[in-house]
C-alpha positions in Angstrom: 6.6 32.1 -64.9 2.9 33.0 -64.8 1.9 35.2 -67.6 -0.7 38.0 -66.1 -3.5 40.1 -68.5 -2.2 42.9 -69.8 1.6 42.2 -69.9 4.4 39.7 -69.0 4.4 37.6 -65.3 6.4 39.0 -62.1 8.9 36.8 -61.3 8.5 35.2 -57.9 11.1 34.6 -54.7 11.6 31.1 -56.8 12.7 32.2 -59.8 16.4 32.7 -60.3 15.8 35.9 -61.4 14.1 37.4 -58.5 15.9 40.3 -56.4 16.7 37.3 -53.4 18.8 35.0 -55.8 20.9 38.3 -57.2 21.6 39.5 -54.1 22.7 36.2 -52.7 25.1 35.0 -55.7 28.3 37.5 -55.0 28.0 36.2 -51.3 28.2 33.2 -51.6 31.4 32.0 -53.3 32.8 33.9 -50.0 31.2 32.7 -47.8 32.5 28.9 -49.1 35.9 30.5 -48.9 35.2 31.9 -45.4 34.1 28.1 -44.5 37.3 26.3 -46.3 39.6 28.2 -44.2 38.0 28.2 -40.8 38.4 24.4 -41.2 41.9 24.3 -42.3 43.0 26.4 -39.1 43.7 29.8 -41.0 41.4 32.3 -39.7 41.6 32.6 -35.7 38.5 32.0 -33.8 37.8 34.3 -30.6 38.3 31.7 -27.5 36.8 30.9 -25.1 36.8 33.5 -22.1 38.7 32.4 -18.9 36.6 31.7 -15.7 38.2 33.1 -12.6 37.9 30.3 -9.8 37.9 31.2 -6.5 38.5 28.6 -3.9 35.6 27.4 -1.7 36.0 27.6 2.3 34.9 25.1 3.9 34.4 24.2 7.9 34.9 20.7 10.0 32.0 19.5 9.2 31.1 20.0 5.9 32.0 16.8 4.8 29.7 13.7 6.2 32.4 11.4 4.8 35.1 12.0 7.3 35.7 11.4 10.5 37.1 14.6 12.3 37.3 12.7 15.6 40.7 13.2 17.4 40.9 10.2 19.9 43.9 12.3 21.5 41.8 15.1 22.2 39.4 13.0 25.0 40.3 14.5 28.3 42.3 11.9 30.1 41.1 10.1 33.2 42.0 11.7 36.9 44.8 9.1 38.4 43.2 7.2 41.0 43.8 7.9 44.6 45.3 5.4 47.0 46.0 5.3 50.5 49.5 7.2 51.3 50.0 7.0 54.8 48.1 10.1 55.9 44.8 10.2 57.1 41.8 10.8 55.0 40.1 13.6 57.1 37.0 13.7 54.7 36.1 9.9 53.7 33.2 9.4 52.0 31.2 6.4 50.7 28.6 5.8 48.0 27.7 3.2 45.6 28.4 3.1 41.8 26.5 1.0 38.9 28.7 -1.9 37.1 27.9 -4.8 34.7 28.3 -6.5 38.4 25.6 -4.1 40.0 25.6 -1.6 42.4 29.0 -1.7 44.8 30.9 0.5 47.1 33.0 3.4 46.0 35.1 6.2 47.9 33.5 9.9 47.2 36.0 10.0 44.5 34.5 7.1 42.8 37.1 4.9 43.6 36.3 0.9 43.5 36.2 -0.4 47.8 37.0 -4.1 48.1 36.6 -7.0 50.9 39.7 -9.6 51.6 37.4 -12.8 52.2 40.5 -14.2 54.7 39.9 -11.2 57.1 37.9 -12.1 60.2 35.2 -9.7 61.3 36.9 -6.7 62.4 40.3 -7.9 61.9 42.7 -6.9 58.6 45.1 -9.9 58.0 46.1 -7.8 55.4 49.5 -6.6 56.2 53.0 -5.5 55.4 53.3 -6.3 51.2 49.9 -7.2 51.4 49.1 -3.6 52.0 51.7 -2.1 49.2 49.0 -3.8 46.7 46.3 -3.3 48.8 45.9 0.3 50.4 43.5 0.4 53.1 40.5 2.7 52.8 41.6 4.9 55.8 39.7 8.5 57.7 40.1 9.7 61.0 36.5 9.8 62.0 33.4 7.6 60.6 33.4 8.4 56.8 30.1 10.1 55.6 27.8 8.2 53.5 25.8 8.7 50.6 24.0 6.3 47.8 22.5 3.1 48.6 25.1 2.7 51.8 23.7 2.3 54.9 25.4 3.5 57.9 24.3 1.6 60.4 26.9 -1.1 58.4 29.9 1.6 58.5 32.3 0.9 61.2 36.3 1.5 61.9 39.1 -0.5 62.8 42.6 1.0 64.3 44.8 1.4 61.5 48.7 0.2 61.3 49.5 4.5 60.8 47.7 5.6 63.7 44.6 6.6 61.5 40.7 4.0 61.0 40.7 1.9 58.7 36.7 1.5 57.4 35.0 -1.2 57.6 31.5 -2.4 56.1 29.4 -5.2 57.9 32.3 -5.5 60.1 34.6 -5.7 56.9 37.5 -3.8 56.6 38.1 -2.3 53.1 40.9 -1.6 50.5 41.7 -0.1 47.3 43.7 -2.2 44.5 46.4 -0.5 43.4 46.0 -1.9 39.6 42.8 0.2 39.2 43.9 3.1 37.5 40.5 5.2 36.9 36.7 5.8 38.1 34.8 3.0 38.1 38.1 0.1 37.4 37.1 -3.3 39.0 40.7 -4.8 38.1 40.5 -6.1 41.7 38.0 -8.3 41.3 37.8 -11.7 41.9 42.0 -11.4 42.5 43.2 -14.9 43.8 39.7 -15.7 44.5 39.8 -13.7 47.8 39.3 -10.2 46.9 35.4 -8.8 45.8 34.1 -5.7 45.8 31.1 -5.0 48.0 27.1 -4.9 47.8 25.3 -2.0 49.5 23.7 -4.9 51.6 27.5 -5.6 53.0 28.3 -9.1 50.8 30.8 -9.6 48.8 29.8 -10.0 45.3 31.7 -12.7 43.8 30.9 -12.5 39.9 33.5 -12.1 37.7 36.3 -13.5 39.0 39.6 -14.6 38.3 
């Protein structure tokens, strides 16, 4: 303690017998207490507030990592269209792309093939023959569209009283085993049966 001119020194904040240490002596004892039996578990401490959750909508979509495909939901495939015994009044012909290039279809898309035993003009496709393959059958000269070229589109009489059509002179079937646009099951079958290039040859790639 300083001693000032005059009279005795002021204590200062450090000294024990400043106004700051009195006031803090009753206090603290307490708050010692206060600390003991927080620890112990004796005094209850406010908790924490509960959050309410509320659930989070989500979309199909929202989640990169799954695959929301449904592989039943593809629309399923028209069934392919053979040759039952009644005339085709509106026969058409065109020409589809395949691995094995471009070859004659029906308008509906439906694979056209060539029977390499026929002669030209002549089906020697007959009785079970035909129950495997249908002919391609209209009653007038079938329309044409694509790369076809009608000056190669011809008819022969048909067993049913209807023409069955030929190309480059020959005649042409369906295969009964394609089951869908654009099916070239047929191909190559026996080593006799090819579909057919716009230029009228059989093309004989990919077959059995």
């Amino acid at each position: 303690m300083r001693e000032t001119v005059g009279g005795p020194a002021r204590p200062t904040v450090h000294d024990p017998r400043h106004a700051v240490f009195r006031s803090l002596r009753p206090s603290l004892p307490l708050l010692l207490v206060g600390l003991l039996l927080a620890a112990c578990g004796l005094i209850d401490t406010p908790e924490a507030e509960e959050v309410e959750e509320f659930p989070i909508e989500t979309t199909p979509g929202d989640d990169p990592f799954v695959d929301e495909t449904d592989p039943e939901g593809a629309e399923p495939l028209d069934e392919p269209h053979v040759f039952d015994g009644e005339d085709l009044t509106d026969a058409t012909m065109t020409t589809r792309s395949s691995p094995l290039g471009e070859h004659l279809v029906d308008g509906d898309g439906r694979t056209l093939y060539v029977f390499t035993l026929d002669l030209p003009g002549e089906r020697t496709c007959t009785d079970e023959c035909l129950e495997t393959w249908p002919v391609f059958s209209t009653d007038d000269v079938p329309t044409v569209d694509g790369e076809v070229r009608q000056d190669l589109v011809g008819t022969i009489p048909g067993d049913d009283g209807g023409e069955q059509v030929t190309y480059n002179d020959q005649p042409l079937y369906y295969y009964i085993g394609d089951e869908a646009v654009g099916d070239l099951a047929g191909q190559g079958v026996g080593g006799e049966w090819f579909i057919v290039s716009p230029g009228g040859q059989p093309i004989v790639e990919g077959q059995d």
